[in-house]
C-alpha positions in Angstrom: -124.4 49.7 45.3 -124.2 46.1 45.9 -126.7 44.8 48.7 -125.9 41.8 50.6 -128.2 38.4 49.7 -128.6 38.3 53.2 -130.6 41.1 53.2 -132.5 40.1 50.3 -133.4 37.1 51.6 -134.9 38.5 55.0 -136.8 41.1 53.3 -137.7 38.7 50.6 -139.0 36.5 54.2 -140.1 39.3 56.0 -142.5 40.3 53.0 -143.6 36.7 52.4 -144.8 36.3 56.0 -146.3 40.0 55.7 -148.4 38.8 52.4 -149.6 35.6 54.0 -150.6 37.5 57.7 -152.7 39.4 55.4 -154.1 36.6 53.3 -155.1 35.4 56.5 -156.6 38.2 58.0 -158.6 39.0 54.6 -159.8 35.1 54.5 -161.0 35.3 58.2 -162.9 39.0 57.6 -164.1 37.2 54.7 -165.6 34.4 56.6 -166.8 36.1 59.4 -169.0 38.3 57.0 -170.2 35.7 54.9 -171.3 33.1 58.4 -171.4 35.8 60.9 -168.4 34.4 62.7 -165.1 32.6 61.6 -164.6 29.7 63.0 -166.8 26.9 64.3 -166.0 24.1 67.1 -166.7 20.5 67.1 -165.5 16.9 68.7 -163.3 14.7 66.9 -161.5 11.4 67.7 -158.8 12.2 65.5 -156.4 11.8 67.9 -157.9 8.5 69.4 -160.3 9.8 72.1 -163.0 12.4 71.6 -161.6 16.3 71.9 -162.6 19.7 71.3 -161.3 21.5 68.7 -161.8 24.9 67.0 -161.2 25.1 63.1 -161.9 28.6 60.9 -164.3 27.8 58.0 -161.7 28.1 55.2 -160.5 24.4 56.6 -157.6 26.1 58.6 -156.4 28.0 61.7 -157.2 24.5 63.9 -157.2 24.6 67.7 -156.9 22.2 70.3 -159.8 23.5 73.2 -159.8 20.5 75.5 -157.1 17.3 75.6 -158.0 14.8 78.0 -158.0 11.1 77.7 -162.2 10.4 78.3 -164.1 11.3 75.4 -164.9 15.1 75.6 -167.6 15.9 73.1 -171.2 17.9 72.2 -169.4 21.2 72.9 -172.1 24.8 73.6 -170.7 28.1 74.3 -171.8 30.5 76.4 -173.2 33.8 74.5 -170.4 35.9 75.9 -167.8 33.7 74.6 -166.1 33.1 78.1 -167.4 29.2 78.9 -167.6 25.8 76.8 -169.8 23.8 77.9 -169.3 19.7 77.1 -170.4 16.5 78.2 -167.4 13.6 78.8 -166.8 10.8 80.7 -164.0 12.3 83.0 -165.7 10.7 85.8 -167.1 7.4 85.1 -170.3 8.0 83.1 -170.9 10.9 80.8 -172.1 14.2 82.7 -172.2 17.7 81.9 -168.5 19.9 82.2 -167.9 23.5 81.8 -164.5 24.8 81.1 -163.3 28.5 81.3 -161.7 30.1 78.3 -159.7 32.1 79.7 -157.7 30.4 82.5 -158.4 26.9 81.3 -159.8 25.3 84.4 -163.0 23.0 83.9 -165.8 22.0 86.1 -168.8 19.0 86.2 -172.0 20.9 86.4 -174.1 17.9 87.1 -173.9 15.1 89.2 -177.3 13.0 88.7 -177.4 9.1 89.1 -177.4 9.1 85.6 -175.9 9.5 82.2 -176.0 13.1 80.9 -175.4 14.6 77.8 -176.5 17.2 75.4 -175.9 20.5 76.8 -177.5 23.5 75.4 -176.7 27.0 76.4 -179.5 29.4 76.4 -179.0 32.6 74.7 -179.6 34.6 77.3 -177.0 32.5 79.5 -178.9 32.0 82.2 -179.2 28.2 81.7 -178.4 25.1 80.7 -180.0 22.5 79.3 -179.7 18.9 78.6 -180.9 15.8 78.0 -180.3 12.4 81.6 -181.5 9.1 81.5 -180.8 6.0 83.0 -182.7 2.9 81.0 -179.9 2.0 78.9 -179.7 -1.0 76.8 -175.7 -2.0 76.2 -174.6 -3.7 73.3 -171.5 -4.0 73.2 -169.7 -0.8 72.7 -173.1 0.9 71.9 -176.0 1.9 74.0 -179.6 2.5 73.4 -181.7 4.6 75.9 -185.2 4.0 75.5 -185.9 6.9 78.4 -184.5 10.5 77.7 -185.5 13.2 79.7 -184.5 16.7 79.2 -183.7 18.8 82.2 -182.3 22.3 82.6 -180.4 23.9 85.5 -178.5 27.5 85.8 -175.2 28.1 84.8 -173.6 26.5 88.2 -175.4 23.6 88.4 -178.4 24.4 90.4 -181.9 25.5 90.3 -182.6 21.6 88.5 -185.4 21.4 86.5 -187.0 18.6 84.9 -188.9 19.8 81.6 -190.4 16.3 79.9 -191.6 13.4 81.6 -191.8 11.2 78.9 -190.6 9.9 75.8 -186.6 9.3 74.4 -185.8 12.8 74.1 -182.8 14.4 71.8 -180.9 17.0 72.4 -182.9 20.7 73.7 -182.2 23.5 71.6 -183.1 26.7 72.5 -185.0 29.6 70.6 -183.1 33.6 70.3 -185.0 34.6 73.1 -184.8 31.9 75.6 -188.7 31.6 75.8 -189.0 28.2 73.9 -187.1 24.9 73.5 -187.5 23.0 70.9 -186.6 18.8 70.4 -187.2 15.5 68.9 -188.8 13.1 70.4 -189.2 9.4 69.8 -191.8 8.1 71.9 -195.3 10.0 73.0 -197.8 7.8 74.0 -199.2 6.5 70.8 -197.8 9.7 68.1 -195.3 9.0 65.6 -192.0 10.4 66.1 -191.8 14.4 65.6 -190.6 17.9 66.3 -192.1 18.8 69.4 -191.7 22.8 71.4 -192.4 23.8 74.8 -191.9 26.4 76.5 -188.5 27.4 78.9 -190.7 25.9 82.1 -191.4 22.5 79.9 -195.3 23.7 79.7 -197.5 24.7 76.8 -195.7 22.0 74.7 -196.8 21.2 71.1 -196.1 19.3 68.2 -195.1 20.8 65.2 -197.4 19.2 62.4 -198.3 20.2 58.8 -200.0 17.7 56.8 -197.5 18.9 53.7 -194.7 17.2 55.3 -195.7 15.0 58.2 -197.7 12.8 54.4 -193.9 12.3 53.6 -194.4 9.7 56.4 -190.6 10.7 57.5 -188.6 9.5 59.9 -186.6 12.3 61.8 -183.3 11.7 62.6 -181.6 13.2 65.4 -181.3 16.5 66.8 -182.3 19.8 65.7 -181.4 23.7 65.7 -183.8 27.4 66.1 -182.4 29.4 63.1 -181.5 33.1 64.8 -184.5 34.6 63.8 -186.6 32.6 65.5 -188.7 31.6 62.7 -187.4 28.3 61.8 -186.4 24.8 63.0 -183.5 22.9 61.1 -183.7 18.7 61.4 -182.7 15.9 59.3 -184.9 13.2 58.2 -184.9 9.7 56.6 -188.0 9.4 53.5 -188.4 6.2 53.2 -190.6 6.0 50.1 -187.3 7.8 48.4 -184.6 5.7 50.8 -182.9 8.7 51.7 -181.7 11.4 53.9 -181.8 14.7 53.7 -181.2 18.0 55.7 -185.2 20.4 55.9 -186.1 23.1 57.6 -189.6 24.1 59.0 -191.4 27.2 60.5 -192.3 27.1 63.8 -195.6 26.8 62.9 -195.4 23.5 61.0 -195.6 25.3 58.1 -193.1 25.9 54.9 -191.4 22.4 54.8 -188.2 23.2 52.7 -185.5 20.2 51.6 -182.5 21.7 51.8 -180.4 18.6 50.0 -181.1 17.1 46.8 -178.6 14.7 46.0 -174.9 14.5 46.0 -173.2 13.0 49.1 -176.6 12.5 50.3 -177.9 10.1 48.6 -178.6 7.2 50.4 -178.0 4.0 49.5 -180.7 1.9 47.9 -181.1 -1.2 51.3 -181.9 0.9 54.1 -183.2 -1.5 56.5 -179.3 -3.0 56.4 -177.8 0.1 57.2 -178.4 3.2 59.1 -176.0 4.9 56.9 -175.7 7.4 55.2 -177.0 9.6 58.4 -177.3 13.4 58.7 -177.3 15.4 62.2 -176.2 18.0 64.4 -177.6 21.4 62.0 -176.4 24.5 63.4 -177.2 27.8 61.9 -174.4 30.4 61.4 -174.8 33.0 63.5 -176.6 35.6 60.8 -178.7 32.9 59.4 -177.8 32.1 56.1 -176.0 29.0 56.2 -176.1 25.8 58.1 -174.0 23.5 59.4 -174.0 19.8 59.4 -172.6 16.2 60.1 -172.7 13.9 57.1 -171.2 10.1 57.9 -171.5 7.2 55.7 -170.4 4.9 58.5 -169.6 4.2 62.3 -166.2 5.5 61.3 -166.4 8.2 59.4 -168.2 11.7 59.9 -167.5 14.9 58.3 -169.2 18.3 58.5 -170.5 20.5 55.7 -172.0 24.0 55.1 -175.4 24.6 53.0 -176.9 27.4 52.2 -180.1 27.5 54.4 -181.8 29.5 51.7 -182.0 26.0 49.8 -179.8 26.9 46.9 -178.2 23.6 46.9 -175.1 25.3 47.5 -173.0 23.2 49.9 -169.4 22.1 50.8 -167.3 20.1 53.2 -165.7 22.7 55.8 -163.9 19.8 58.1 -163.0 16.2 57.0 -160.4 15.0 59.4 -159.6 11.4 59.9 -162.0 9.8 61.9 -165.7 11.3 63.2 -166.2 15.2 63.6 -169.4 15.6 65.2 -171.8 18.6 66.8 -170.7 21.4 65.2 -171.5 24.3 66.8 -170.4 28.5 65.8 -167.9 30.4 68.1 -169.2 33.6 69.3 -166.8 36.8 68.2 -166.4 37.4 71.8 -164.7 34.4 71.8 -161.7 35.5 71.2 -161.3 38.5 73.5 -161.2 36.1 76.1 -159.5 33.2 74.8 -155.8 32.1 75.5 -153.4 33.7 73.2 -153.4 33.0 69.1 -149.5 32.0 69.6 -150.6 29.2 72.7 -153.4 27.8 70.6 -151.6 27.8 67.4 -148.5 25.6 69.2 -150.7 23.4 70.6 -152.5 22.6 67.2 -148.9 22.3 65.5 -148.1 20.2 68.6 -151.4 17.8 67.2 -150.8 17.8 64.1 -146.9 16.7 64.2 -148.2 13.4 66.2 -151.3 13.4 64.3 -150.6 13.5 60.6 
């Protein structure tokens, strides 16, 4: 019996796309047991202004979340997946935005006299944090605030509360159960810079110290992340006795410094009072706690995000390295994608980016 090429040839298709559906799907149930979830969302300026975008950790599957012309960036989700929250400059300065998922519509959840930035969704979802402050120093296209403060409010914009009244303040992050908040400060009276916690009400506030790490005389850079446990605190830190960078991890207790990078694109160059470079921030722990991820830039122009093991096995690699900076990663939550847009939408409007974004 003679079968028509034709034929062949669709099967032949037909199978192909079958074989790489399946590739896909393995590669995605692969990830998602390895980090607890597949895919992790950041800000880029690929495209020439700061977006959201999603991107699974095998470095494929992109998504555009948010396309807008101001600079959307420092993307938190809410625990059941439904909201984004982001802080952009839609307005004028930079506030705090939340978009639904699901029918694409955003809002501004703050409107303060000042700049704000640095959202932080709690895990119980009842709030939002984030960091406002209006002494700024401008130079140029860069700013420098000397005052931070970090405030929280509920998820539509009320019930404001500020927690510090001191000190430049980084960006809040919150511990599993919503109780605590912890965050780097760089100015408290007379202390060095440190890792400081306080509690949801911004009371019973405390430094982390341990004379094994603090004798490093360390200079923290940065922000920092509660690993899902609860029992440890992820931040980056300049040594200046070694002239380099490196990604730690401490209990919450000050106790059981760990250096989780050694060497490799770490390594910091041997002038540091020249450069600020290289520079490590943004840690975010995968949502079953073994791995953490991170921004790793060598310049104002460049940024790229890696995964390490957080067990300090030295075992890391780069996950996204667009053109450009990719900053503040942060996990997806599964339920992410029981409320999101459609795969077909999201993949278009990726293929859509990527054609006038080579």
């Amino acid at each position: 019996m003679n079968i028509p090429m034709r034929y062949l040839t669709n099967r032949a298709s037909v199978f192909l796309a079958a074989l790489l559906l399946s590739h896909t799907l393995l590669a995605n149930n692969i990830c998602a047991q390895i980090y607890g979830t597949k895919y992790i969302s950041y800000a880029s300026d690929k495209s020439g202004d700061f977006n959201i975008y999603l991107m699974d950790t095998t470095s494929e599957n992109g998504r555009l979340l948010t396309n807008h012309p101001a600079h959307d960036r420092e993307p938190t989700w809410s625990p059941d997946g439904r909201f984004l929250a982001y802080s952009s400059n839609r307005d004028g300065d930079r506030k705090i935005y939340v978009m639904d998922v699901r029918t694409g519509e955003h809002q501004r959840l703050t409107d303060r006299h000042e700049v704000e930035r640095a959202p932080a969704w709690s895990p119980d979802g009842k709030w939002i944090a984030f960091v406002s402050g209006n002494d700024v120093i401008r130079l140029g296209e860069w700013e420098i605030k000397l005052t931070n403060h970090i405030y929280k409010s509920d998820i539509n914009g009320e019930n404001l509360v500020q927690l510090t009244d001191q000190g430049k303040n980084l960006k809040p992050a919150w511990s599993p159960d919503s109780e605590w908040i912890v965050f780097v400060s760089y100015h408290r009276g007379n202390d060095r810079k440190g890792l400081y916690v306080m509690d949801a009400d911004g009371k019973r506030l405390r430094r982390l110290d341990d004379k094994a790490w603090q004798a490093l005389d360390a200079i923290l850079q940065g922000e920092c992340a509660w690993s899902p446990n609860g029992k440890q605190i992820a931040f980056s830190m300049r040594v200046p006795r070694t002239d380099q960078v490196h990604l730690c991890t401490v209990d919450i207790d000050g106790k059981n410094f760990r250096q989780l990078t050694q060497d490799g694109p770490l390594e910091n160059r041997k002038n540091v009072k020249e450069s600020p470079f290289p520079e490590v921030r943004h840690p975010a722990w995968s949502p079953n706690g073994k791995w953490i991820a991170y921004v790793y830039s060598e310049s104002f122009a460049t940024a790229n995000i890696f995964i390490i093991d957080a067990r300090g096995n030295g075992l890391e690699k780069p996950v996204i390295t667009d053109a450009g900076r990719d900053l503040s990663p942060t996990w997806v939550p599964e339920t992410y994608f029981s409320v999101s847009p459609s795969t077909e939408k999201q993949t278009t409007l990726w293929g859509r980016l990527k054609q006038t974004n080579p």
